[in-house]
N, C-alpha and C positions, 0 to 999 in steps of 0.2 A: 739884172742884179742876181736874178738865178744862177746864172751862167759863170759872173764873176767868183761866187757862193761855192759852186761846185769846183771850178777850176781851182780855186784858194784850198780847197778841204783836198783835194788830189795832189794837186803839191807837196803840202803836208803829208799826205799818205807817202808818199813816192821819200820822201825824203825820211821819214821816219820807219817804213817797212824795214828793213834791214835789221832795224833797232829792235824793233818789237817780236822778229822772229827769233831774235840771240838774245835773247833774255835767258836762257836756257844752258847760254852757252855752247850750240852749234858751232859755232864760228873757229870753235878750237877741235873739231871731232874733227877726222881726218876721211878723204874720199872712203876709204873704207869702214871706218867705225861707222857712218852715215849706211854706207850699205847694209853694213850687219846687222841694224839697229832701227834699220827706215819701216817695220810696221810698226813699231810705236814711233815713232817720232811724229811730232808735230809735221800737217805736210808743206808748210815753211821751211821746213829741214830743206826738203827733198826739192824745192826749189832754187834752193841753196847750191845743193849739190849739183843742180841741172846747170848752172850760172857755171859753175867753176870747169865744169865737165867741155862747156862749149869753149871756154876760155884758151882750157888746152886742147884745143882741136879735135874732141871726142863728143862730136854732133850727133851720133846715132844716139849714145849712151844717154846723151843729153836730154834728147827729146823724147828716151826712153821714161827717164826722170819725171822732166815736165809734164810728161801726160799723166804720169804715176800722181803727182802732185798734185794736178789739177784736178783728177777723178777724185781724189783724198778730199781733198779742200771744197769743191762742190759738193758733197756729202755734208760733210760739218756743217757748212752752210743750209742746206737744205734738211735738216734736221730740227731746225729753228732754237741751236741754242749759241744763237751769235743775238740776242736782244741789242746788244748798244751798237750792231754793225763793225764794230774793230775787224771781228775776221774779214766780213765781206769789203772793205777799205784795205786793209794789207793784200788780201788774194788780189784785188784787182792792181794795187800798184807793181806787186811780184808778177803778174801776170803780163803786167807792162817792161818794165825791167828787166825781167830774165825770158818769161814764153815768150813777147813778142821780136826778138833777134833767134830765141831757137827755133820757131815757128817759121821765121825767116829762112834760117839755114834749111831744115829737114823741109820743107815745103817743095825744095829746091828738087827735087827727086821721091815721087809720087813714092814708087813701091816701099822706099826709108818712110815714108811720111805714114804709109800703112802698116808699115814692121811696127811702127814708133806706137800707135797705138793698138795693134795688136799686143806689145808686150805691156803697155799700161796696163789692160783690160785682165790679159794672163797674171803679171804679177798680181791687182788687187784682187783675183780671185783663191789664189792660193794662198796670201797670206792672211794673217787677220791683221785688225784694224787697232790696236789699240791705245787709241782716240775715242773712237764712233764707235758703239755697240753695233756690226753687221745684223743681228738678230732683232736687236728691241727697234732697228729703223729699217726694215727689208726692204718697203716697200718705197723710201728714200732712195734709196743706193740704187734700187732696180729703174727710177727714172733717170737717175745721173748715171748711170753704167747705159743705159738706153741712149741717153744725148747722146755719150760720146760713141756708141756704137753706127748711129743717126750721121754724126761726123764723118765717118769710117765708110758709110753707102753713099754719101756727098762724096764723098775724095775722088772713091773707085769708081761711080757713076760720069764723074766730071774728068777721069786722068788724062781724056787725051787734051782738053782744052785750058789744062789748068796750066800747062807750059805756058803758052801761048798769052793769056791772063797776065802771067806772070814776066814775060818779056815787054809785054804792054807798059805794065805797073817801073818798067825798071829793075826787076828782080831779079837774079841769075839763077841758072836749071845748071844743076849738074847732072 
């Protein structure tokens, strides 16, 4: 019943993310207003933008996006002020939806897949956040900039066998 529970409530999630990140009106900014605009922007924006980016065959940019996003959005989340879970239910269906086909692609070519979050990590350091106070939750940001750095010594530790993984899986290596 758990099971059924969860899969019904992800559905739902999945099918109404989209909605709930364009409440805002994203949907009508253009790839570049999104860029100009992405430290404040909701990081549902910038998921947004990573979707459209793979769409038109601009997979580096993409995944440049999506890690941006995901560093963004695990913040929020790990701030504890998601109480009724909405964020943490959108990020994981965006996460489904748009990271797992970019994560697909840039996966596909180790050293992209390390560019990809080296420039995550470089963008959210230079700009500020204005979502998540960087100051009043340092000590948040410093463990989810840590994951995804954790992610970063996974990749480069694992690059020679992550092809090979990945040809197992059915996946294609560029």
């Amino acid at each position: 019943m758990k099971r059924l529970l969860l899969s019904l409530a992800m559905a739902t999630a999945l099918v109404s993310a989209p909605l709930a990140v364009d409440t805002d009106g994203v949907g009508n900014l253009s790839n570049a207003e999104i860029t100009q605009t992405a430290a404040d922007l909701h990081p549902g924006a910038l998921y947004i933008l990573a979707g459209r980016l793979l769409e038109e065959g601009r997979g580096q940019e993409a995944a440049n996006w999506m890690y941006a996003a995901q560093l963004r959005y695990r913040f929020l989340i790990e701030t504890g002020q998601d109480p009724m879970g909405q964020e943490t239910l959108q990020f994981n269906a965006l996460s489904e939806q748009i990271g797992r086909p970019v994560n697909e692609y840039i996966a596909g070519d180790v050293d992209e897949w390390l560019a990809a979050m080296d420039w995550a990590l470089d963008w959210d350091a230079t700009n500020d956040n204005g979502l998540t106070s960087k100051t009043a939750y340092a000590a948040e940001l410093k463990r989810v900039r840590d994951g995804l750095e954790d992610l970063r010594a996974h990749v480069e530790a694992n690059r020679e066998t992550i092809p090979q993984e990945r040809t197992a899986n059915g996946l294609q290596n560029r």
